[in-house]
Chimera marker file (.cmm) of the C-alpha trace (Angstrom):
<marker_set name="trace">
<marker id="1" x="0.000" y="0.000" z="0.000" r="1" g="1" b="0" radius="0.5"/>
<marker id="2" x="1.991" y="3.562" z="-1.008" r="1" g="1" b="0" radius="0.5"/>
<marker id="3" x="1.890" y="6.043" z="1.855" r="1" g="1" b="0" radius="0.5"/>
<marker id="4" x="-0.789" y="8.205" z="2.702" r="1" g="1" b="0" radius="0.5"/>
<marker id="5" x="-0.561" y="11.984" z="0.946" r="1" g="1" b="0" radius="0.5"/>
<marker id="6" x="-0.432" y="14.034" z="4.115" r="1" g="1" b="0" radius="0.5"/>
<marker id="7" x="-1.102" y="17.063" z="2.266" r="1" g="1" b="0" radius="0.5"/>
<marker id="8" x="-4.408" y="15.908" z="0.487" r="1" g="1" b="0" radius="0.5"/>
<marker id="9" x="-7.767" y="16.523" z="1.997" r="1" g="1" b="0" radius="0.5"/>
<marker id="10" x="-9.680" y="13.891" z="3.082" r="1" g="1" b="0" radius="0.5"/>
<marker id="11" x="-12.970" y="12.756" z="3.676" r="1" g="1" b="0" radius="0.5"/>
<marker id="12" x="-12.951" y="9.614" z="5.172" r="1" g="1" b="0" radius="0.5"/>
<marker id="13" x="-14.651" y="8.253" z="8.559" r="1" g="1" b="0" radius="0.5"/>
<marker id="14" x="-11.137" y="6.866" z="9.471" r="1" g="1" b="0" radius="0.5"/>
<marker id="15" x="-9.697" y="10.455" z="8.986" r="1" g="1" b="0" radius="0.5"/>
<marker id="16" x="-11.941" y="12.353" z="10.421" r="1" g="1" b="0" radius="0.5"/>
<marker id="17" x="-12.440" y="10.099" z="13.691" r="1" g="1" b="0" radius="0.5"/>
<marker id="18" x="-8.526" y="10.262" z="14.291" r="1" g="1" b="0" radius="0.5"/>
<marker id="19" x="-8.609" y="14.010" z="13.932" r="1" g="1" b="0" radius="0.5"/>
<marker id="20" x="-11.040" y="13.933" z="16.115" r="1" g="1" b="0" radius="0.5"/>
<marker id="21" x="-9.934" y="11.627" z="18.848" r="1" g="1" b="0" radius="0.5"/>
<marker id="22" x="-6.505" y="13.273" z="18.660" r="1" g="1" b="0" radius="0.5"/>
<marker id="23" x="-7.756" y="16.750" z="19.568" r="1" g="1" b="0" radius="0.5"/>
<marker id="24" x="-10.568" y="15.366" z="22.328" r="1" g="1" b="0" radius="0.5"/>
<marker id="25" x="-13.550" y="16.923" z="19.406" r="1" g="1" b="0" radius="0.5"/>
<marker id="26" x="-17.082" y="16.011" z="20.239" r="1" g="1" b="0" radius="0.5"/>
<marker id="27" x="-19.288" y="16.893" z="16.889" r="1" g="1" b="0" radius="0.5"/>
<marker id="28" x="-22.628" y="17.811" z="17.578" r="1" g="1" b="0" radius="0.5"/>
<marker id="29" x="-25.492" y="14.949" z="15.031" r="1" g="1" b="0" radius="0.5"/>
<marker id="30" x="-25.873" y="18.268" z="12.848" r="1" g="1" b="0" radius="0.5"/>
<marker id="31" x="-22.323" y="18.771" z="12.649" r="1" g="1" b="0" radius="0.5"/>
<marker id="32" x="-20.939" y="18.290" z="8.494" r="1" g="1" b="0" radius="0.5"/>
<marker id="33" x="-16.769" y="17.602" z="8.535" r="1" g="1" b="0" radius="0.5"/>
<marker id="34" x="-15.919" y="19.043" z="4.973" r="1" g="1" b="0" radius="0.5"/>
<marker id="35" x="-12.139" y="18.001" z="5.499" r="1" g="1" b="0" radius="0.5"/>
<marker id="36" x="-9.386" y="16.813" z="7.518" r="1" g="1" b="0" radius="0.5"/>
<marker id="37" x="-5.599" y="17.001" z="6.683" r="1" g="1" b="0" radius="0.5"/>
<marker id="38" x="-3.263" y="15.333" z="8.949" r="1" g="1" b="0" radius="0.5"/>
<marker id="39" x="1.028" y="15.769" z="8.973" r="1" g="1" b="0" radius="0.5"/>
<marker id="40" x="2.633" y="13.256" z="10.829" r="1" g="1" b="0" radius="0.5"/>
<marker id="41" x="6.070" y="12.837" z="12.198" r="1" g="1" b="0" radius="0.5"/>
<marker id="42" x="7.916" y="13.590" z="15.378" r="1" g="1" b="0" radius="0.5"/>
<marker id="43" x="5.122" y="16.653" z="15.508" r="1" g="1" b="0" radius="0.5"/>
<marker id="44" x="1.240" y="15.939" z="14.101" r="1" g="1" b="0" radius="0.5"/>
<marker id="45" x="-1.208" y="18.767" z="13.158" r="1" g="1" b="0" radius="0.5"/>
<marker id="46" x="-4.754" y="17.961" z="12.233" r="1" g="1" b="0" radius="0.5"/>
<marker id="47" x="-6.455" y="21.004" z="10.477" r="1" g="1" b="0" radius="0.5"/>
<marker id="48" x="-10.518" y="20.164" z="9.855" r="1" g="1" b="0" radius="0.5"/>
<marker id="49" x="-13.400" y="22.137" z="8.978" r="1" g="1" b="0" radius="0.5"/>
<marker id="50" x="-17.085" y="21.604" z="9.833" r="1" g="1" b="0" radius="0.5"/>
<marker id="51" x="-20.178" y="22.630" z="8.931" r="1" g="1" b="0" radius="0.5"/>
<marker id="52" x="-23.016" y="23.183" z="11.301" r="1" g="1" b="0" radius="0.5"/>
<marker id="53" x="-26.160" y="25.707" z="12.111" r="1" g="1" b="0" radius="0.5"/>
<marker id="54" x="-24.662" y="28.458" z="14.818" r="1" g="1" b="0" radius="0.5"/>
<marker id="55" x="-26.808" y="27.357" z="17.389" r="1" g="1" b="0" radius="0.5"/>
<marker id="56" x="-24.617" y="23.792" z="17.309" r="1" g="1" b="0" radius="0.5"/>
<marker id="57" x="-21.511" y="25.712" z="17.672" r="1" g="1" b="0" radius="0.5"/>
<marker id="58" x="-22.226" y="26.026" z="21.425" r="1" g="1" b="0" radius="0.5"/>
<marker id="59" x="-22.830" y="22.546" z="22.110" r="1" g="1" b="0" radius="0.5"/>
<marker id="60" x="-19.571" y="21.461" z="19.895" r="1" g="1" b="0" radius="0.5"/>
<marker id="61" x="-17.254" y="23.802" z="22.131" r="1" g="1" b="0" radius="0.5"/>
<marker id="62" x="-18.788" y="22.621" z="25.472" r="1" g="1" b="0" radius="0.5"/>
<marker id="63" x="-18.460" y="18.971" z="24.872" r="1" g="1" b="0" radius="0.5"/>
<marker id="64" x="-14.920" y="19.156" z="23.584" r="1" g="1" b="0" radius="0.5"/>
<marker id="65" x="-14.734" y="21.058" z="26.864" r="1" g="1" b="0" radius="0.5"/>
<marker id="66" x="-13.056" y="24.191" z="25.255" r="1" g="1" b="0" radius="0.5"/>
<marker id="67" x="-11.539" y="26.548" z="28.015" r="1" g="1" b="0" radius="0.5"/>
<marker id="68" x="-11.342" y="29.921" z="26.480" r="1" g="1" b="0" radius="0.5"/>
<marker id="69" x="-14.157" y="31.935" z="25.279" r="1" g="1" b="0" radius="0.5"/>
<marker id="70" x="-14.358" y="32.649" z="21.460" r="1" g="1" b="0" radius="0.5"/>
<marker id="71" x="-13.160" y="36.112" z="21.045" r="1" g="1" b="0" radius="0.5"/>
<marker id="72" x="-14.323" y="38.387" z="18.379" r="1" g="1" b="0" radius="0.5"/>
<marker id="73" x="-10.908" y="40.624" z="17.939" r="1" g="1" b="0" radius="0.5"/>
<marker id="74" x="-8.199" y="38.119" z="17.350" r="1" g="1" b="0" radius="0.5"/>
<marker id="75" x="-8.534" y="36.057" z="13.793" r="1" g="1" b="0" radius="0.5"/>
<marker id="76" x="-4.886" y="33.787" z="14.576" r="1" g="1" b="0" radius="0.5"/>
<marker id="77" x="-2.650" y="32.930" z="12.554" r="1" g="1" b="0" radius="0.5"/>
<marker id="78" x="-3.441" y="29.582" z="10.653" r="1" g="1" b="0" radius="0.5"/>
<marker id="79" x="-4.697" y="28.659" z="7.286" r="1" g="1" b="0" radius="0.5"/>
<marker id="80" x="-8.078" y="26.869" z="6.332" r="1" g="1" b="0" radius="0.5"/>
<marker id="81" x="-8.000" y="23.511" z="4.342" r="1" g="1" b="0" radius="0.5"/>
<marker id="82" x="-6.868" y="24.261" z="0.971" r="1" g="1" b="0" radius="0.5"/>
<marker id="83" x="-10.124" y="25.614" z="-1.177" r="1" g="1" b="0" radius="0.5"/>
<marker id="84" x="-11.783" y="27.226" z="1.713" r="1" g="1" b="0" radius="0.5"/>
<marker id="85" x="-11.156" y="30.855" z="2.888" r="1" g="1" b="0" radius="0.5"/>
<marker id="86" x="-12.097" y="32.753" z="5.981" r="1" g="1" b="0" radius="0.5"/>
<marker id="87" x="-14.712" y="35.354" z="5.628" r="1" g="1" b="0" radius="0.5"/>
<marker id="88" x="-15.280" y="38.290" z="7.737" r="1" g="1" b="0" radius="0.5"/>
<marker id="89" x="-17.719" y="37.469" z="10.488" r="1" g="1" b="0" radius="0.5"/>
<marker id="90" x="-14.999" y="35.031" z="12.732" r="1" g="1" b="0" radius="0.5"/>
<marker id="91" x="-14.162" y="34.838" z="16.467" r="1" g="1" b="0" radius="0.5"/>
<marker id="92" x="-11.102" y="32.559" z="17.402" r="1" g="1" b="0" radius="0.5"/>
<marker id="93" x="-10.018" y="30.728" z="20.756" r="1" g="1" b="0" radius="0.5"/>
<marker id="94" x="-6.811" y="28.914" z="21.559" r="1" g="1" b="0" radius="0.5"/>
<marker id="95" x="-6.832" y="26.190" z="24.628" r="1" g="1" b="0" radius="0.5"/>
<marker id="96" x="-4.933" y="23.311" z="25.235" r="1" g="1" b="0" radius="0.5"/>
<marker id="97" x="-5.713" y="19.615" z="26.778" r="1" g="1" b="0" radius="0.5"/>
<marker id="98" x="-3.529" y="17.946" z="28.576" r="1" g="1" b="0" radius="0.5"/>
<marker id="99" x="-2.051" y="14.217" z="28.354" r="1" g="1" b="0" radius="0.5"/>
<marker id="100" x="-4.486" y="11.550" z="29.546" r="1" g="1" b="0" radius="0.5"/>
<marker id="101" x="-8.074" y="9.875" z="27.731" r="1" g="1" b="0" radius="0.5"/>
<marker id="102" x="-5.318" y="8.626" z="24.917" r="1" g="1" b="0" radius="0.5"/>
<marker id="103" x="-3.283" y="11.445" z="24.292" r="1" g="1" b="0" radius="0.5"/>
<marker id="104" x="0.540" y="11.076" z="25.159" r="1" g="1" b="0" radius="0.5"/>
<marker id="105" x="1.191" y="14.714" z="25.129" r="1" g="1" b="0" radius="0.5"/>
<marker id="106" x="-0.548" y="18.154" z="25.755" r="1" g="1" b="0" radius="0.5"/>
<marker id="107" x="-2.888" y="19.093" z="22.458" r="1" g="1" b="0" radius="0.5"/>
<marker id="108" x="-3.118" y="22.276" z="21.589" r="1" g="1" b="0" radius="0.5"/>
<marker id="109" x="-6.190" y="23.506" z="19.904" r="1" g="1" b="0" radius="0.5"/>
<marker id="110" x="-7.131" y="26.572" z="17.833" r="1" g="1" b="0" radius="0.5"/>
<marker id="111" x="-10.572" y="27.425" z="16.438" r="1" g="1" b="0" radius="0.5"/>
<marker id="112" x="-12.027" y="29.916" z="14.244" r="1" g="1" b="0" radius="0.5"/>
<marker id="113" x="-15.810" y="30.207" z="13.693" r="1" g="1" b="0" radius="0.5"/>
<marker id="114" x="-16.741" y="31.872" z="10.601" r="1" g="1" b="0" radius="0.5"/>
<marker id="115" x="-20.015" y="33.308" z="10.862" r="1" g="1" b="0" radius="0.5"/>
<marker id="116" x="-20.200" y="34.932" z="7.392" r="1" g="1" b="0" radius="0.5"/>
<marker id="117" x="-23.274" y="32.762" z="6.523" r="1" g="1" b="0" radius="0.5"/>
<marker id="118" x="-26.025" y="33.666" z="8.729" r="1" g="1" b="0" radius="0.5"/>
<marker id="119" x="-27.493" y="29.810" z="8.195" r="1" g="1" b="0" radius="0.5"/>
<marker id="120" x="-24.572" y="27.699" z="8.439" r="1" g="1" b="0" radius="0.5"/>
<marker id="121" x="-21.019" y="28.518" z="10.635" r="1" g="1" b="0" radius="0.5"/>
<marker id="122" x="-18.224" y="26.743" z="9.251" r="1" g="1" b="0" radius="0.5"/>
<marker id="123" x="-15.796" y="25.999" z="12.071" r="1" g="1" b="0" radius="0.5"/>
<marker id="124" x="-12.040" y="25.592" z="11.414" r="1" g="1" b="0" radius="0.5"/>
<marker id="125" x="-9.850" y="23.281" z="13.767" r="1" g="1" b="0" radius="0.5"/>
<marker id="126" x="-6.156" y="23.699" z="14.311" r="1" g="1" b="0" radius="0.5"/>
<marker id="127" x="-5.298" y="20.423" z="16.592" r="1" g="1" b="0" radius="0.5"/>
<marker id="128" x="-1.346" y="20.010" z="17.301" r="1" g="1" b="0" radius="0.5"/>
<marker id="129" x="1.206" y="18.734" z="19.441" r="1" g="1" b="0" radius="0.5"/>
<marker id="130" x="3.900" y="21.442" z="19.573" r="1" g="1" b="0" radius="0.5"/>
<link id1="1" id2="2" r="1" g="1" b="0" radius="0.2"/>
<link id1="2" id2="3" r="1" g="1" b="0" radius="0.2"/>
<link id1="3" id2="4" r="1" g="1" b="0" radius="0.2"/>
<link id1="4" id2="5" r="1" g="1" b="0" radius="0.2"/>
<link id1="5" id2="6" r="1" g="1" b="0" radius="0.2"/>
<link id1="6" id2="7" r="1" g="1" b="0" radius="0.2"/>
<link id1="7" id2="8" r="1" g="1" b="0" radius="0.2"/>
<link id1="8" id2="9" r="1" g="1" b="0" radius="0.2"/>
<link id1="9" id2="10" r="1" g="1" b="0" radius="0.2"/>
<link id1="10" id2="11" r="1" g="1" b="0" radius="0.2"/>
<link id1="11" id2="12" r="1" g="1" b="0" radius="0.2"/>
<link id1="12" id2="13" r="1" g="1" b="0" radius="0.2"/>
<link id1="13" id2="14" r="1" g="1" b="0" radius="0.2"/>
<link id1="14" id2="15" r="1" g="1" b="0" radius="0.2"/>
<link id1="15" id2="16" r="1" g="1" b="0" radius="0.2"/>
<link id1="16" id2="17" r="1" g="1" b="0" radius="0.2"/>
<link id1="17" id2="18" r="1" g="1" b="0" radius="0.2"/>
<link id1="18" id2="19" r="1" g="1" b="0" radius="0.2"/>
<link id1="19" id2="20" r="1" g="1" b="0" radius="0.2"/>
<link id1="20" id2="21" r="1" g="1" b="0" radius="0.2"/>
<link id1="21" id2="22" r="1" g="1" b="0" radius="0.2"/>
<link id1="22" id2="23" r="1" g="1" b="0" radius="0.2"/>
<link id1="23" id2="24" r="1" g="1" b="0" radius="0.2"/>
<link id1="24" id2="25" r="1" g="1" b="0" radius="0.2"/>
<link id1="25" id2="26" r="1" g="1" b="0" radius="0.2"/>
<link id1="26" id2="27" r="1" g="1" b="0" radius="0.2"/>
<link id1="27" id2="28" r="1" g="1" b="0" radius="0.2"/>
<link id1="28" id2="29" r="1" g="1" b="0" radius="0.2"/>
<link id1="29" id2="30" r="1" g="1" b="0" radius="0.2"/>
<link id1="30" id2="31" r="1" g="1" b="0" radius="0.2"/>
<link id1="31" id2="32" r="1" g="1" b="0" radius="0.2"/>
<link id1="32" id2="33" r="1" g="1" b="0" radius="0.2"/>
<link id1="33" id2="34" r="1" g="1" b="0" radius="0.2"/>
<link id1="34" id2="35" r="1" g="1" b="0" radius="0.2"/>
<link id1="35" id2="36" r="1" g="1" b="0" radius="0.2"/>
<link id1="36" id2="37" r="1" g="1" b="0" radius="0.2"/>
<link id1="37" id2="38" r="1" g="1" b="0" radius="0.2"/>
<link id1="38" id2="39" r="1" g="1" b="0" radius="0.2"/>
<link id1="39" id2="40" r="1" g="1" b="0" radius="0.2"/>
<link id1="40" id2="41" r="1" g="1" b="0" radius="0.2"/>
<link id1="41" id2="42" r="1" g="1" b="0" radius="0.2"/>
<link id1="42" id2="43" r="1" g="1" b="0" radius="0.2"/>
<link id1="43" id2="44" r="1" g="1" b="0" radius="0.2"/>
<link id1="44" id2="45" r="1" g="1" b="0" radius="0.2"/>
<link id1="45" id2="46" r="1" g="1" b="0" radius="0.2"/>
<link id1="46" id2="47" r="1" g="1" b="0" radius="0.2"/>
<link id1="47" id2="48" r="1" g="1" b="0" radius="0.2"/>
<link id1="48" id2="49" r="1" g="1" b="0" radius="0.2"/>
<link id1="49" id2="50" r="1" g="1" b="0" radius="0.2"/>
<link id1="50" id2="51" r="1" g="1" b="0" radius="0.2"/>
<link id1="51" id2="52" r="1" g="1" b="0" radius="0.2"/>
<link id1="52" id2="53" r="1" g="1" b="0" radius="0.2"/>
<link id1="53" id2="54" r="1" g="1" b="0" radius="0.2"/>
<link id1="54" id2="55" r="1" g="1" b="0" radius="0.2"/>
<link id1="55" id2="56" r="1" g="1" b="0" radius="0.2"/>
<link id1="56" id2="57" r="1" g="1" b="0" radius="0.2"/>
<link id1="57" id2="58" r="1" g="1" b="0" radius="0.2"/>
<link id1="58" id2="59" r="1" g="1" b="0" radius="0.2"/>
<link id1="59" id2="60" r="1" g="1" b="0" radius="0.2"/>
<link id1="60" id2="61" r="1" g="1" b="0" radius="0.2"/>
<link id1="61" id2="62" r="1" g="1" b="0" radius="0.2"/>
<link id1="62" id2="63" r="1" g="1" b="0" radius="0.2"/>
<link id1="63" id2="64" r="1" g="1" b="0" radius="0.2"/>
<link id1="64" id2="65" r="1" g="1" b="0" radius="0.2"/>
<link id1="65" id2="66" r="1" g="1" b="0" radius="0.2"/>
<link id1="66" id2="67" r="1" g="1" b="0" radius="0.2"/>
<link id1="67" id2="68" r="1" g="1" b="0" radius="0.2"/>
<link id1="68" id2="69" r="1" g="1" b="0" radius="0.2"/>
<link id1="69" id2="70" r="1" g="1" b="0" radius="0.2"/>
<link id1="70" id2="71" r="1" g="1" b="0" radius="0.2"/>
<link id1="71" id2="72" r="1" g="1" b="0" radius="0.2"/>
<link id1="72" id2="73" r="1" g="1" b="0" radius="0.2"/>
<link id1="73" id2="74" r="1" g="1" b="0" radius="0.2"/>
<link id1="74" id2="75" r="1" g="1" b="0" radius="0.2"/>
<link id1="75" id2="76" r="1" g="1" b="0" radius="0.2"/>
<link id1="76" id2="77" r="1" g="1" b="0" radius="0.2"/>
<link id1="77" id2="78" r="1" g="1" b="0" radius="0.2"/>
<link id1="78" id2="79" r="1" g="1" b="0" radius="0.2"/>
<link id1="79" id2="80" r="1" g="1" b="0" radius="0.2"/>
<link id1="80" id2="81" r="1" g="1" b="0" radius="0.2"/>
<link id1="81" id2="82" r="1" g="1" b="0" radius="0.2"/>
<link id1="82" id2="83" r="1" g="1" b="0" radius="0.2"/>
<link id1="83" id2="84" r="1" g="1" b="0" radius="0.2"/>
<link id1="84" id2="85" r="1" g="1" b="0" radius="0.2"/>
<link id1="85" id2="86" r="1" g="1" b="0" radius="0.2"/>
<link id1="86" id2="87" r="1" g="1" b="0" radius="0.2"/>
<link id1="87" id2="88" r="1" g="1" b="0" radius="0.2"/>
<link id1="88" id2="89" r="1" g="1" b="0" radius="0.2"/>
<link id1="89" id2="90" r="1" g="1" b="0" radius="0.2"/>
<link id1="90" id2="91" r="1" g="1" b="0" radius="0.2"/>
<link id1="91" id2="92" r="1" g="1" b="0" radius="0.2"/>
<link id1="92" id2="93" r="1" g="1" b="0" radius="0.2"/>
<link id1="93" id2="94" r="1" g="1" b="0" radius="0.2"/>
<link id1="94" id2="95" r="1" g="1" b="0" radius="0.2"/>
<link id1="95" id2="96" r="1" g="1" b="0" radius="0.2"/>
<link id1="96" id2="97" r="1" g="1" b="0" radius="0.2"/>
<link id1="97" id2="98" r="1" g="1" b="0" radius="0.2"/>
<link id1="98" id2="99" r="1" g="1" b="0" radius="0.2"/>
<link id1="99" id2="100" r="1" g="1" b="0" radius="0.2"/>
<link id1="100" id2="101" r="1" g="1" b="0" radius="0.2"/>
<link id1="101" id2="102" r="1" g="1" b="0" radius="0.2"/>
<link id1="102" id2="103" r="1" g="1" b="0" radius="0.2"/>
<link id1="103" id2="104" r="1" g="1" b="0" radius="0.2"/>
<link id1="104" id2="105" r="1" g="1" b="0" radius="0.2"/>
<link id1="105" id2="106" r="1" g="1" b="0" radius="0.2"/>
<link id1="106" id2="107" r="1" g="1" b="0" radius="0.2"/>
<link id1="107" id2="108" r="1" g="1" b="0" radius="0.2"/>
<link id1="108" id2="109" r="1" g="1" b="0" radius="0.2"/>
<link id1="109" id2="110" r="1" g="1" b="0" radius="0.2"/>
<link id1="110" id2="111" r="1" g="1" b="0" radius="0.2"/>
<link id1="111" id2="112" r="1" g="1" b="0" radius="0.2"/>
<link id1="112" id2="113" r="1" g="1" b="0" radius="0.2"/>
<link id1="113" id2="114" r="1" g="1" b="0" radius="0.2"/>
<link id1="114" id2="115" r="1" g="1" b="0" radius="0.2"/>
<link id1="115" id2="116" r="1" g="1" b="0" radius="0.2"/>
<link id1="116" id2="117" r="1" g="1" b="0" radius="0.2"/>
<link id1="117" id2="118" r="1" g="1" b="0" radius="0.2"/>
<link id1="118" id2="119" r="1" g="1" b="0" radius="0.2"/>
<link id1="119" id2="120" r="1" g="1" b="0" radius="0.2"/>
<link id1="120" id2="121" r="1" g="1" b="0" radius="0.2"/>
<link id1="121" id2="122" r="1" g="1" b="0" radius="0.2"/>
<link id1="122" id2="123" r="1" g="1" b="0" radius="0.2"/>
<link id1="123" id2="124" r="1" g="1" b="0" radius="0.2"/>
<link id1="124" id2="125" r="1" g="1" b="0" radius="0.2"/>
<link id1="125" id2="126" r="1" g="1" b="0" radius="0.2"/>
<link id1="126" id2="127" r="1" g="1" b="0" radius="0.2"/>
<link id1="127" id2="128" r="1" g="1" b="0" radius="0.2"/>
<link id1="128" id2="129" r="1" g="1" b="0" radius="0.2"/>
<link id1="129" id2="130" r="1" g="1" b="0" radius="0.2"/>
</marker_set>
């Protein structure tokens, strides 16, 4: 089997659950993942974006058990998954969780909400080790 392109967008359950389980994510039944891209080696990063009404955005940041409050003035400093851009309606939180329910080390996790689209936020995950 040749090695997985790190760099490529995915869309499989596999994927996406990894992601997911890696940065202690808890998607809300509405919740839509439109991507994942993972980078593996001594370091991983998981960058995802999800689709979802903005009243599920809530829900998905209290039962991944975010810390920090979303906060309107700071955008950060990532990129979105190739072929999706930011718009200009965001707020953006940084927290971190540490080792323990499978994780070896401290995860550090960044999210930007793009409310842009009044009926749909898309919400972009940053999920790495270092």
């Amino acid at each position: 089997m040749p090695p997985r392109d790190s760099s490529a967008v995915r869309t499989d359950q596999a994927s996406i659950t990894e992601a997911l389980t890696f940065g202690g994510i808890v998607l809300p039944p509405s919740a839509t993942v439109l991507g994942v891209q993972g980078q593996k080696g001594i370091d991983q990063l998981y960058v995802l974006a999800v689709r979802m009404p903005p009243e599920a955005v809530d829900t998905l940041l209290a039962t991944s058990k975010f810390t920090k409050p979303l906060d309107r003035t700071n955008r950060g400093s990532m990129s979105p998954l190739p072929g999706l851009t930011l718009g200009t309606d965001l707020a953006w939180a940084q927290d971190s969780l540490p080792p323990g329910e499978g994780r070896k080390h401290e995860v550090f996790r960044e999210v930007t909400v793009d409310r842009t689209d009044k009926t749909q936020s898309t919400v972009h995950l940053w999920l790495f080790n270092t």
